[in-house]
ZAMARGU-4260 file (C-alpha; in steps of 0.2 Angstrom, whole numbers, plus 5000, padded with zeros to 4 digits):
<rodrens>
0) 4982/4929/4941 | 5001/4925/4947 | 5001/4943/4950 | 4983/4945/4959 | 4988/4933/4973
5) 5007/4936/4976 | 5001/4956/4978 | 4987/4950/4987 | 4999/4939/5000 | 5011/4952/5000
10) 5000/4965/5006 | 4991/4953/5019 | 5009/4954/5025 | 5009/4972/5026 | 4991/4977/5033
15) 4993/4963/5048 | 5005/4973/5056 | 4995/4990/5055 | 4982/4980/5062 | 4993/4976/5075
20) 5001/4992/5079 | 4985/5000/5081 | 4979/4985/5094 | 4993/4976/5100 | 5009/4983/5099
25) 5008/4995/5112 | 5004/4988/5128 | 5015/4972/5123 | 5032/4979/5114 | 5029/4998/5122
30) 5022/4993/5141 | 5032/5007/5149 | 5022/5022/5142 | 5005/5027/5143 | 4990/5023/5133
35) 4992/5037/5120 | 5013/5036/5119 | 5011/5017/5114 | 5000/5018/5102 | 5012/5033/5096
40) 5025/5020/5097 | 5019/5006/5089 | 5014/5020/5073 | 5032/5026/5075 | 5037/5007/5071
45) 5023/5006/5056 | 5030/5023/5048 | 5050/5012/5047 | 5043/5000/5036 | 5040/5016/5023
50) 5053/5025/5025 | 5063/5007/5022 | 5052/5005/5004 | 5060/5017/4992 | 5078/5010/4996
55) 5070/4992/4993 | 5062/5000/4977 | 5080/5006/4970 | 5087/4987/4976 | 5073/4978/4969
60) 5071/4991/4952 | 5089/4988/4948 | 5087/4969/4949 | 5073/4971/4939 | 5079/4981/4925
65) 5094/4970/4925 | 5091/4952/4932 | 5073/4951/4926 | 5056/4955/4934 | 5052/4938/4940
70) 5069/4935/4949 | 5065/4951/4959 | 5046/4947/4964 | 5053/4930/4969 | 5065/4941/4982
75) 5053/4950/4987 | 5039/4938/4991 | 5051/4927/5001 | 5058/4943/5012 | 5042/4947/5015
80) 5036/4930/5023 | 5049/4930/5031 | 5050/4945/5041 | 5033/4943/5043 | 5032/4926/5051
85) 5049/4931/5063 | 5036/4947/5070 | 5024/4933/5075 | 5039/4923/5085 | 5045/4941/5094
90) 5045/4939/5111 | 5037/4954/5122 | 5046/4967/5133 | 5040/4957/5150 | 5053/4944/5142
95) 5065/4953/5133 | 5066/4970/5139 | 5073/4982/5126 | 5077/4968/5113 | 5059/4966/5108
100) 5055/4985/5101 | 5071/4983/5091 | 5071/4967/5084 | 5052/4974/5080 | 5056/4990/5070
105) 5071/4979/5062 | 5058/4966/5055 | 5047/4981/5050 | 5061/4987/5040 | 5064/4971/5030
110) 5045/4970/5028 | 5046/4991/5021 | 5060/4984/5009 | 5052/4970/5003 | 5036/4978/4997
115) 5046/4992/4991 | 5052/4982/4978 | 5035/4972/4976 | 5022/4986/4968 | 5035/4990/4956
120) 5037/4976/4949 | 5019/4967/4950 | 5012/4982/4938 | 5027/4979/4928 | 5024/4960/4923
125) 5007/4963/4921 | 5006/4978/4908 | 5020/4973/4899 | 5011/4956/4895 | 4993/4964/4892
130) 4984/4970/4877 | 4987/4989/4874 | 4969/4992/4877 | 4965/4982/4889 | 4980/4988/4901
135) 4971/4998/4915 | 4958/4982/4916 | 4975/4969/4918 | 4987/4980/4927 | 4970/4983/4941
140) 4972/4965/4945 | 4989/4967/4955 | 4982/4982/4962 | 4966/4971/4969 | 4980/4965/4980
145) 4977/4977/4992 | 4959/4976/4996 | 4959/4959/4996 | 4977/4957/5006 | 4966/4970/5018
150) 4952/4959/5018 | 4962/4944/5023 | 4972/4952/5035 | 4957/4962/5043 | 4946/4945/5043
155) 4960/4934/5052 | 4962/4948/5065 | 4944/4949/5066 | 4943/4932/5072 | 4956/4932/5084
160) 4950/4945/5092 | 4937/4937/5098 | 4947/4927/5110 | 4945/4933/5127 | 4956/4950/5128
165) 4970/4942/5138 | 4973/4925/5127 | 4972/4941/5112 | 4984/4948/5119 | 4998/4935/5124
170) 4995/4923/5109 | 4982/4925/5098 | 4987/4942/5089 | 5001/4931/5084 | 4991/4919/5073
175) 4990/4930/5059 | 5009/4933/5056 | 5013/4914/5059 | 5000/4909/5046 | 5011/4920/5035
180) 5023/4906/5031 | 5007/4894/5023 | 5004/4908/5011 | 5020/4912/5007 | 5024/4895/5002
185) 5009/4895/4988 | 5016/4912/4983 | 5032/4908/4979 | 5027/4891/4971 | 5012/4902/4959
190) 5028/4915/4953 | 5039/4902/4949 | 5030/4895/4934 | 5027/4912/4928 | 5037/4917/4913
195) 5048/4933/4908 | 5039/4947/4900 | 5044/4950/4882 | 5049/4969/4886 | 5063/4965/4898
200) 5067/4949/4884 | 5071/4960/4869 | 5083/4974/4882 | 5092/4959/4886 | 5094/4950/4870
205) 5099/4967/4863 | 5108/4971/4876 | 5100/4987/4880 | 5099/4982/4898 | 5104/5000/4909
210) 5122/4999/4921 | 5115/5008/4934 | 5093/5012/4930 | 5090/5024/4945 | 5103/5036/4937
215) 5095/5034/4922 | 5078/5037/4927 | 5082/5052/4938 | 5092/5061/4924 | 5078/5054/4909
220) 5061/5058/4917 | 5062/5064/4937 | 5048/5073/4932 | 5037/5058/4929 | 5046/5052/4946
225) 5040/5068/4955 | 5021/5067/4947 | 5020/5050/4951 | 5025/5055/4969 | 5012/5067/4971
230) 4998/5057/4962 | 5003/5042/4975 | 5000/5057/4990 | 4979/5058/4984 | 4976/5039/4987
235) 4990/5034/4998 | 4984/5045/5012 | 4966/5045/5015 | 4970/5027/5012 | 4980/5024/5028
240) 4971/5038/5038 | 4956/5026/5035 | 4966/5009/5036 | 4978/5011/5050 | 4973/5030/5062
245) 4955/5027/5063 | 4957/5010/5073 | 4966/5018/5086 | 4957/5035/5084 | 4938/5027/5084
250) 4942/5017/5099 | 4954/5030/5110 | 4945/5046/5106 | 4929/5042/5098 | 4921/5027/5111
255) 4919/5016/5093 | 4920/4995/5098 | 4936/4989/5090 | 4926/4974/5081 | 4916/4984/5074
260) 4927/4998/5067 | 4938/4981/5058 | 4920/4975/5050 | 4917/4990/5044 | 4934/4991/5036
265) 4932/4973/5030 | 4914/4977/5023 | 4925/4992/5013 | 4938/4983/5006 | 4926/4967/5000
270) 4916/4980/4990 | 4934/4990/4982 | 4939/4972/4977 | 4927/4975/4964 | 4927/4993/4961
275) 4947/4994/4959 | 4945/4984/4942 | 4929/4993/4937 | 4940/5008/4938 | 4953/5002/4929
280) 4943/4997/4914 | 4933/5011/4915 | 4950/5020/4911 | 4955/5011/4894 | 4937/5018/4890
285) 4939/5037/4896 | 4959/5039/4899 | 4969/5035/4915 | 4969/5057/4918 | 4948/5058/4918
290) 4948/5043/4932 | 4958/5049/4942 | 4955/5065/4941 | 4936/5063/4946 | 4940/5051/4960
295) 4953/5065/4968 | 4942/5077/4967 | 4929/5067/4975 | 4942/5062/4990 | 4946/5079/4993
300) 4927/5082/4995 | 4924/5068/5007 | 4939/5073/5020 | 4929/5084/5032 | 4912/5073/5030
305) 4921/5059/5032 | 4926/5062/5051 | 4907/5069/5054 | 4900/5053/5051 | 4912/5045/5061
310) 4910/5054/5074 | 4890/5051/5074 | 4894/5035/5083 | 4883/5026/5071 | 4888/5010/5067
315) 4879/5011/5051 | 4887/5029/5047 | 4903/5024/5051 | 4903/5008/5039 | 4895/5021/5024
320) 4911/5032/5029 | 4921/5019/5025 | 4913/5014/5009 | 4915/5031/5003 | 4934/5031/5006
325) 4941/5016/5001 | 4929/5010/4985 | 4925/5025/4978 | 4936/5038/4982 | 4954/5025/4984
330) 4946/5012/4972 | 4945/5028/4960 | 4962/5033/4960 | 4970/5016/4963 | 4960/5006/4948
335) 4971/5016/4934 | 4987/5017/4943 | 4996/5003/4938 | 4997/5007/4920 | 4995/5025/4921
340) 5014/5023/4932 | 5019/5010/4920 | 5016/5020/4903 | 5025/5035/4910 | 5041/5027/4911
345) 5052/5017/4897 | 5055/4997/4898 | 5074/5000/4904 | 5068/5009/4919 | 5051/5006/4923
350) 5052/4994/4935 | 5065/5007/4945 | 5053/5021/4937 | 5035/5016/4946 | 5043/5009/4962
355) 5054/5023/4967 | 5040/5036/4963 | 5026/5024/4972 | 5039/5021/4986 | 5043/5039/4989
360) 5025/5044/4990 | 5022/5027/5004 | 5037/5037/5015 | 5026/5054/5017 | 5009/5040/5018
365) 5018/5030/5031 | 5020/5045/5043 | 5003/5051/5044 | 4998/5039/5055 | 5010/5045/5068
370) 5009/5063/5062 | 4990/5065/5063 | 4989/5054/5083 | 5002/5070/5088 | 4989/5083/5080
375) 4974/5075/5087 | 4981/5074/5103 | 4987/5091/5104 | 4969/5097/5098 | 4962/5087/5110
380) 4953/5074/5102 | 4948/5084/5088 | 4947/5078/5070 | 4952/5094/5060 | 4970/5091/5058
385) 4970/5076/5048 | 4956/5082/5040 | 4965/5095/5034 | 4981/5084/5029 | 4970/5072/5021
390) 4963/5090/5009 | 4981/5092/5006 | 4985/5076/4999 | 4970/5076/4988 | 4973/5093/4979
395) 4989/5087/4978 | 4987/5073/4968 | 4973/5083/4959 | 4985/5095/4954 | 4999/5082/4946
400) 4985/5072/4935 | 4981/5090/4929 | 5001/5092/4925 | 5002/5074/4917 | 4998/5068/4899
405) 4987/5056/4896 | 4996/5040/4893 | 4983/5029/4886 | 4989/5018/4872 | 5007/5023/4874
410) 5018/5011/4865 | 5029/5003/4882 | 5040/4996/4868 | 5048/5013/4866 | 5063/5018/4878
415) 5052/5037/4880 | 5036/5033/4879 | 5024/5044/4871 | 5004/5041/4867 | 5001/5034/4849
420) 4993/5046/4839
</rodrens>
């Protein structure tokens, strides 16, 4: 549970400020530039806070594998707040001039670090203490975080947004991001009574503990870093195509009402709350490969359909769009990650292990935001390029589930893990 709602606040954290740079951020940190070129910009700013995650994964990983897990979700938790609360204080170009986009990408960048160091770490405490065949059902929970850290987020900014569009704009998109500090607090007050995993107990009494772990990892297993990389590419994108582009893209390009395109995204990530742990378990039944393997297929399937129903204009049909994506299709993949990431890697470096391979997949994620708004825009208007991307990432992923062992019922206590016969 400690690590259900400290993943949940975490990614609230996160998904604010996609929110924000899809709605916001332009007009009031980019106002020089035009429509389109500030919505660029303010993705531009969301892609720094991935590129910033895999150097928080290697900081955190290290802690981690040395200090202890709990010391570094503490650090993480607390960074996290706390660039996210400053973003909420940041005064606007009109006041600041050029001050206000760099003191931006700078808090994005701490908030890239801190959650590089979170998912890592979460999965890690959580499969490490959890029955060997019950580990995809308990290692889900963290990753319910995101749906539900999406649901807050997308609920908050769903209510200010109701204000009339001028007090939205100077004051009330700050709500969210203030509020941070209240859930922050509980946070940090839920992980500190949590206790040490026995893994990362017995390295230490042992003294087993790794000098330097991403050395070690990157010299033991970088092919498990490079599968877990490319598995991370089938779910990560379609997930922030849906989750952060199609705001901006359904209300620029497609005529779509903002609230509307945010309830639909809300209605989605209610329904993957449940489907992520259904997923999970459903992978100590069948294996972590099958899972996934279906749900990749599936989401490689759904790109080009996906983008016809939006563009249908149907409120309904857009909301069914979205249910596809994210429960099913995201839910799919993202149910058995957590302990398929942690089974591939042993107890001195899995910590460093999963974040650094989820991390580097979140930097190629990060960009497609930006990426697909400079396709679309030189297509004119047209949805094909990021379908196309969105194929990509999907037959990757496919392909590297097809290329890694099942890991169901791996022995974590072993510093190579292998599947117990």
């Amino acid at each position: 549970m400690a690590g259900l709602i400290g993943s949940t606040i975490e990614w609230y954290d996160f998904y604010i400020y996609g929110l924000a740079a899809a709605l916001v951020f332009g007009p009031t940190f980019f106002p020089e530039f035009s429509p389109v070129a500030g919505t660029l910009a303010a993705f531009g700013t969301f892609a720094v806070g991935f590129i910033a995650r895999p150097l928080g994964g290697v900081i955190f990983g290290h802690i981690g594998d040395r200090v202890g897990r709990k010391r570094a979700l503490m650090a993480t938790l607390f960074l996290m707040g706390a660039a996210t609360v400053l973003v909420g204080l940041l005064p606007s170009y009109a006041m600041i001039g050029v001050w206000a986009p760099i003191l931006l990408v700078s808090m994005r960048f701490l908030q890239g670090f801190a959650v590089g160091g979170e998912w890592g770490g979460a999965v890690t405490m959580v499969v490490e203490s959890s029955p060997a065949d019950r580990r995809g059902f308990f290692g889900s929970l963290p990753q319910m975080g995101v749906p539900l850290g999406l649901v807050l987020s997308t609920t908050i900014f769903g209510l200010v947004s109701l204000l009339p569009d001028r007090d939205f704009m100077t004051w009330g998109w700050r709500i969210p991001f203030v509020l941070s500090a209240f859930l922050i607090g509980v946070g940090l007050f839920i992980r500190s009574r949590i206790a040490e995993t026995s893994a990362f107990t017995q390295l230490k009494e042992g003294n087993l503990r790794d000098k330097l772990p991403i050395a070690d990892v990157l010299h033991t297993n970088w092919r498990g870093i490079l599968l877990t990389v490319g598995m991370y590419l089938s779910a990560g994108i379609p997930f922030y195509i849906v989750t952060v582009f199609v705001l901006a893209y359904g209300s620029n390009e497609l005529g779509l009402s903002e609230g509307s395109l945010l309830w639909g995204m809300l209605l989605a990530a209610i329904v993957e709350a449940f489907t992520v742990p259904f997923f999970g378990s459903l992978s100590d039944r069948l294996g972590r490969r099958p899972v996934f393997m279906a749900s990749a297929a599936f989401a490689l399937l759904l790109a080009f359909p996906f983008f016809w129903l939006l563009e249908s204009g149907s409120t309904g049909l857009v909301w069914f769009a979205m249910i596809l994506a994210l429960p099913i299709a995201h839910g799919g993949m993202y149910g058995p990650t957590a302990a398929l990431y942690a089974e591939i890697f042993g107890p001195k470096v899995r910590y460093t292990g999963t974040s650094v391979g989820y991390q580097l997949g979140g930097v190629v994620a990060g960009l497609v935001p930006v990426t697909a708004g400079f396709l679309v825009n030189a297509a004119g208007g047209a949805s094909w390029p990021i379908a196309l991307i969105w194929v990509a990432a999907a037959a990757t992923g496919l392909l590297c589930v097809l290329i890694v062992h099942e890991t169901r019922g791996t022995d974590l206590t072993l510093d190579v893990p292998r599947p117990r016969r």
